[in-house]
C-alpha positions as CSV (number, residue, x, y, z in Angstrom):
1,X,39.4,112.0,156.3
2,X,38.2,115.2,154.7
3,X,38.2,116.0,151.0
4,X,39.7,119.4,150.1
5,X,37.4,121.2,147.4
6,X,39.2,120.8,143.8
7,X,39.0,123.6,141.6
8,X,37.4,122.8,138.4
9,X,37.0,126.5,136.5
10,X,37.6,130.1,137.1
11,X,36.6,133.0,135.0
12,X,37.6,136.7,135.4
13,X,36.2,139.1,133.0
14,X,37.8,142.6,132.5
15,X,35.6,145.0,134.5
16,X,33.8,141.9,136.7
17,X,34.6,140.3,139.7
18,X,35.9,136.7,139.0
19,X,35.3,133.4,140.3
20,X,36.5,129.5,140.8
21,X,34.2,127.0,141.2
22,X,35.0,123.6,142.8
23,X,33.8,120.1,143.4
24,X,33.6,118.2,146.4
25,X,34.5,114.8,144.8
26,X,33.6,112.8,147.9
27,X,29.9,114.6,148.7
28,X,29.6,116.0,144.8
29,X,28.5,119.8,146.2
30,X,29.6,122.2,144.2
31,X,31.1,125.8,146.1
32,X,31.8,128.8,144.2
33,X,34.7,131.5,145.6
34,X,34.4,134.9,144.5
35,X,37.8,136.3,143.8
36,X,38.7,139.9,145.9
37,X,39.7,142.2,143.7
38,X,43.2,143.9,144.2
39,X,44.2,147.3,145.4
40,X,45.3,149.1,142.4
41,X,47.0,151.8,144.4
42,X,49.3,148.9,146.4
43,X,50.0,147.7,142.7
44,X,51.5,150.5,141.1
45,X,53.4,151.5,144.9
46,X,55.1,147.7,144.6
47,X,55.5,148.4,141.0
48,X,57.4,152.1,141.6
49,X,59.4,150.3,144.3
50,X,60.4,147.5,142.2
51,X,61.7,149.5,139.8
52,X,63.2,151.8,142.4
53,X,64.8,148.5,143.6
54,X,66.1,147.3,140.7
55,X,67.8,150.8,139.8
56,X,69.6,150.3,143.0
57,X,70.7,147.1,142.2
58,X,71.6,147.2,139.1
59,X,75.0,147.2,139.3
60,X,75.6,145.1,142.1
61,X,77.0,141.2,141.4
62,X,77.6,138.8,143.5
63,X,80.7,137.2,142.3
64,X,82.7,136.8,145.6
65,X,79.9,133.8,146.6
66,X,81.3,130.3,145.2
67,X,78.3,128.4,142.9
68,X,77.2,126.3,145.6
69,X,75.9,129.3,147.9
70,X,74.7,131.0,144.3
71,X,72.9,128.2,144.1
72,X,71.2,127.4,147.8
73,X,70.3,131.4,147.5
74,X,68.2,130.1,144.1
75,X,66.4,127.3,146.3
76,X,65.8,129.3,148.9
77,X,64.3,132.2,147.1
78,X,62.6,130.0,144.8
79,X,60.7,128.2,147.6
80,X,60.0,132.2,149.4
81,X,58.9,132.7,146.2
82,X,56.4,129.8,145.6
83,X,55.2,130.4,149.7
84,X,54.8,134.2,148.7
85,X,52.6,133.1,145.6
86,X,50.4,130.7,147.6
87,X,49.9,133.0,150.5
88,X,48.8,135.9,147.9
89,X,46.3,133.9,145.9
90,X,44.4,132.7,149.1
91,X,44.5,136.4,150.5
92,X,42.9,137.2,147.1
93,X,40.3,133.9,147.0
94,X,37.4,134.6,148.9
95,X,35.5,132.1,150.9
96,X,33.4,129.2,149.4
97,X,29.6,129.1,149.0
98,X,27.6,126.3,148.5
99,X,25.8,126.8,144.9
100,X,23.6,124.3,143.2
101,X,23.6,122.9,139.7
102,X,22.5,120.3,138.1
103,X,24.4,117.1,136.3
104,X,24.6,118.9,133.1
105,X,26.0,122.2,134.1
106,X,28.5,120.4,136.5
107,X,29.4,118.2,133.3
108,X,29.7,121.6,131.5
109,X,32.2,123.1,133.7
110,X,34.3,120.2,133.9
111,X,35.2,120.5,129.7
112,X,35.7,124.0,130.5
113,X,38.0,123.0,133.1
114,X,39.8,120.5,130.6
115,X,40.6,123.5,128.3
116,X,41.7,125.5,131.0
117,X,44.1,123.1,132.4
118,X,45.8,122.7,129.5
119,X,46.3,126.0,129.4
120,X,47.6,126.7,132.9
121,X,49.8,123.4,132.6
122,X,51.7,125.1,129.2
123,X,51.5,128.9,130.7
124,X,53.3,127.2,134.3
125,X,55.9,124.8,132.3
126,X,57.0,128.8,130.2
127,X,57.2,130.4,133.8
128,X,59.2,127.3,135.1
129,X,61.8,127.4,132.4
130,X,62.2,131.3,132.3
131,X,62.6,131.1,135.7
132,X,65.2,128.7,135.8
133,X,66.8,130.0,133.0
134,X,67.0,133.5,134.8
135,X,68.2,131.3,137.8
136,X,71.3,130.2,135.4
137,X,72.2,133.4,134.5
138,X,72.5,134.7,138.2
139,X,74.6,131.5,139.4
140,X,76.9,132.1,136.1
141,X,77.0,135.8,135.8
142,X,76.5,136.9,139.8
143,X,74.0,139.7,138.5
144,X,71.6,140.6,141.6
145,X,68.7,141.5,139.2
146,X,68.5,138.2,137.6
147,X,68.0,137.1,140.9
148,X,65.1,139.2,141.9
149,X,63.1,138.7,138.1
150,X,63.8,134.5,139.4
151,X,62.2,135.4,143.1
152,X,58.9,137.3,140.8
153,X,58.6,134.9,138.5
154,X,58.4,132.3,141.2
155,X,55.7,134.8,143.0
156,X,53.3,133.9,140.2
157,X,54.5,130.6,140.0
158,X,53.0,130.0,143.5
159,X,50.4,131.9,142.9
160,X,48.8,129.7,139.4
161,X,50.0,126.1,141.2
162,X,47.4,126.6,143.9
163,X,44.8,125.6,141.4
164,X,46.9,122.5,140.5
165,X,47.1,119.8,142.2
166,X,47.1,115.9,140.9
167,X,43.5,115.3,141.9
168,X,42.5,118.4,139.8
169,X,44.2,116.4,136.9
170,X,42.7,113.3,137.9
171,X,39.1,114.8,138.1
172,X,39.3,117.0,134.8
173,X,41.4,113.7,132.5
174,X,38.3,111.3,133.6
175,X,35.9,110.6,130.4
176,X,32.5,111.9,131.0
């Protein structure tokens, strides 16, 4: 059986290409992935059509639908959502290179990836809730636009729980 890489850190600096690195816990090799960087033009065309799309929406509820098809629309864009998010974070993670380091800078990485978890474990749970609060609203009040700030919200959802996974919490909640 093969070990998937875990991520243990990733740094992007304003003005600098960003990284992960992760460990191979069975062969202990350390890879680095260079993040790609985004197209800023395709970024602010999505953003102009989002807000083109909700305009258009605005207005529109959904109030004819009884709760339980309000709410298989939620679970179904919720999982498009989370699918969306993965699929764009390993369009936008580039392929891993071996690096070398010793035992200390390995060490080094992993209480930077302790810190980091923490943070990305808080930051997912606030996503999470808003988006399942914004999922409440839509099956209660049938507004289309709560709907499609649920199915974004999930988007990055996917996109920050490719870098967690259980044996990234294992690896980072071991002592030394």
């Amino acid at each position: 059986m093969r070990h998937k890489p875990i991520p243990i850190y990733a740094e992007r600096k304003k003005g600098d290409t960003g990284y992960t690195i992760f460990l191979d816990s069975s062969t202990k090799k350390v890879y680095r992935a260079f993040h790609k960087d985004y197209n800023q033009t395709t970024y602010w065309i999505m953003f102009a059509l989002t807000l083109g799309l909700l305009r258009v929406i605005s207005g529109i509820y959904l109030t004819q639908f009884p709760i339980l098809i309000k709410l298989a629309v939620v679970i179904f864009i919720g999982g498009l959502g989370i699918g969306i998010g993965k699929l764009l974070h390993k369009k936008y993670t580039g392929s891993l290179v071996e690096i070398f380091l010793n035992h200390l800078e390995i060490k080094e990485l992993l209480e930077q990836g302790k810190k980091l978890i923490k943070i990305e474990i808080i930051f997912i749970s606030i996503l999470l809730i808003i988006s399942l609060i914004l999922a409440v609203l839509f099956i209660i009040y049938s507004w289309i636009v709560w709907l499609v700030f649920t199915f974004m919200l999930f988007i990055i959802v996917g996109i920050l729980l490719n870098s967690l996974s259980v044996e990234r919490i294992i690896l980072l909640s071991k002592d030394g």
